[in-house]
matplotlib code that plots the C-alpha trace (Angstrom):
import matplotlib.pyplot as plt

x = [71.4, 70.3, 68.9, 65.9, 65.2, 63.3, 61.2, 59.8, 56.1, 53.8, 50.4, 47.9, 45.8, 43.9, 45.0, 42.9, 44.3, 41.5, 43.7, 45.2, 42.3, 43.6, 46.7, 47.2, 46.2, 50.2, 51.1, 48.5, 50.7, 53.5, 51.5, 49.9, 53.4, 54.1, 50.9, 51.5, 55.4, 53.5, 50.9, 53.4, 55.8, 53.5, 52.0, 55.1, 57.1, 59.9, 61.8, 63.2, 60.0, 60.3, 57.5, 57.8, 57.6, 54.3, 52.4, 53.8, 52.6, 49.4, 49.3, 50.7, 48.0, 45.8, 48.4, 49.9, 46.3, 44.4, 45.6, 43.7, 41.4, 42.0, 44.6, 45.2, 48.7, 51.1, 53.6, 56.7, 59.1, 62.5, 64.8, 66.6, 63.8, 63.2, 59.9, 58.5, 55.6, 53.7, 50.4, 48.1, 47.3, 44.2, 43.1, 40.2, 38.3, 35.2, 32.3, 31.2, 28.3]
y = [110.2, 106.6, 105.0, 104.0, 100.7, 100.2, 97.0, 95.2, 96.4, 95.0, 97.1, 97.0, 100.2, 101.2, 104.5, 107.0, 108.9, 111.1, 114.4, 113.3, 114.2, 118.0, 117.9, 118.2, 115.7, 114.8, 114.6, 112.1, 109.1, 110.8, 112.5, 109.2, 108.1, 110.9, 110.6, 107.6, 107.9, 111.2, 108.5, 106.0, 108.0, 109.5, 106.2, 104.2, 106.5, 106.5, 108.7, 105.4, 104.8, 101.9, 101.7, 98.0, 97.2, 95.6, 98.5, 100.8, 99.0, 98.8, 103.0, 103.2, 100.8, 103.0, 106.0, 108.8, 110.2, 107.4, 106.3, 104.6, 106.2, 104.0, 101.4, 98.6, 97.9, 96.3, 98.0, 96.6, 98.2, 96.7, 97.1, 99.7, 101.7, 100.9, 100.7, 98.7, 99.2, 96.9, 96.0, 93.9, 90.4, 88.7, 85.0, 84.4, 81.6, 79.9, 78.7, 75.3, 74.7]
z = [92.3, 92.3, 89.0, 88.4, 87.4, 84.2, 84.2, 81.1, 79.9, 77.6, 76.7, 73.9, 73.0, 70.3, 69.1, 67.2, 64.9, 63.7, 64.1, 60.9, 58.6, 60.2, 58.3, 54.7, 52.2, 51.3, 54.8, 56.3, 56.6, 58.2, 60.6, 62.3, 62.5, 64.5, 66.7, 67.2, 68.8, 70.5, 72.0, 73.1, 74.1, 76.9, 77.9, 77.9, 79.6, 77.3, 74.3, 72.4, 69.8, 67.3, 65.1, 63.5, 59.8, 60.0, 61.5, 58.6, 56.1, 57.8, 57.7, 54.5, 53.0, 51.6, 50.4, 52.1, 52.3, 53.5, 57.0, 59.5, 61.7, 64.6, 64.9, 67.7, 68.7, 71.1, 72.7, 74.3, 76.3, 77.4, 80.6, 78.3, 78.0, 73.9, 73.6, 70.3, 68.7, 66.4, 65.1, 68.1, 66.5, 67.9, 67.9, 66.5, 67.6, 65.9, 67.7, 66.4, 66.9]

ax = plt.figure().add_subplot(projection="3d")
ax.plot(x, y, z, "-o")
ax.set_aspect("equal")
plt.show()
């Protein structure tokens, strides 16, 4: 069998995680984590999910039962096949008028 090559892969999405409000109130947190390794995992084509520090503390703002409904990341995926996954940060830029 030959191996397949893995190249590098860098994607923003915004996720919605409006299945959550499904699950119990306790459990709201920890299910978007898991939607959102569920999402990445089939869009990145990988099994290795890192969620990054920054993105949890973004769904665990609000309390375990007040996550997101949406959330817009960045995921990054490495010739190992790790894929990372953290919040998307944009640049804002002012008009001056």
């Amino acid at each position: 069998m030959s191996e397949e090559k893995v190249e590098e892969l860098i994607r923003t999405y915004v996720i919605p995680l409006g299945r959550v409000m499904i699950s119990p109130r306790h459990k709201r947190a920890n299910r978007a984590i898991t939607l959102i390794k569920e999402f990445a995992a089939k869009h990145m084509k990988s099994s290795e999910i890192h969620i990054s520090p920054d993105l949890n503390l973004i769904l665990w703002k609000k309390g375990i039962r007040n996550p997101p409904r949406r959330v817009t990341v960045k995921m990054e995926r490495d010739e190992t096949g790790l894929v990372i996954v953290s919040p998307a940060t944009e640049e804002k830029t002012e008009k001056k008028e």
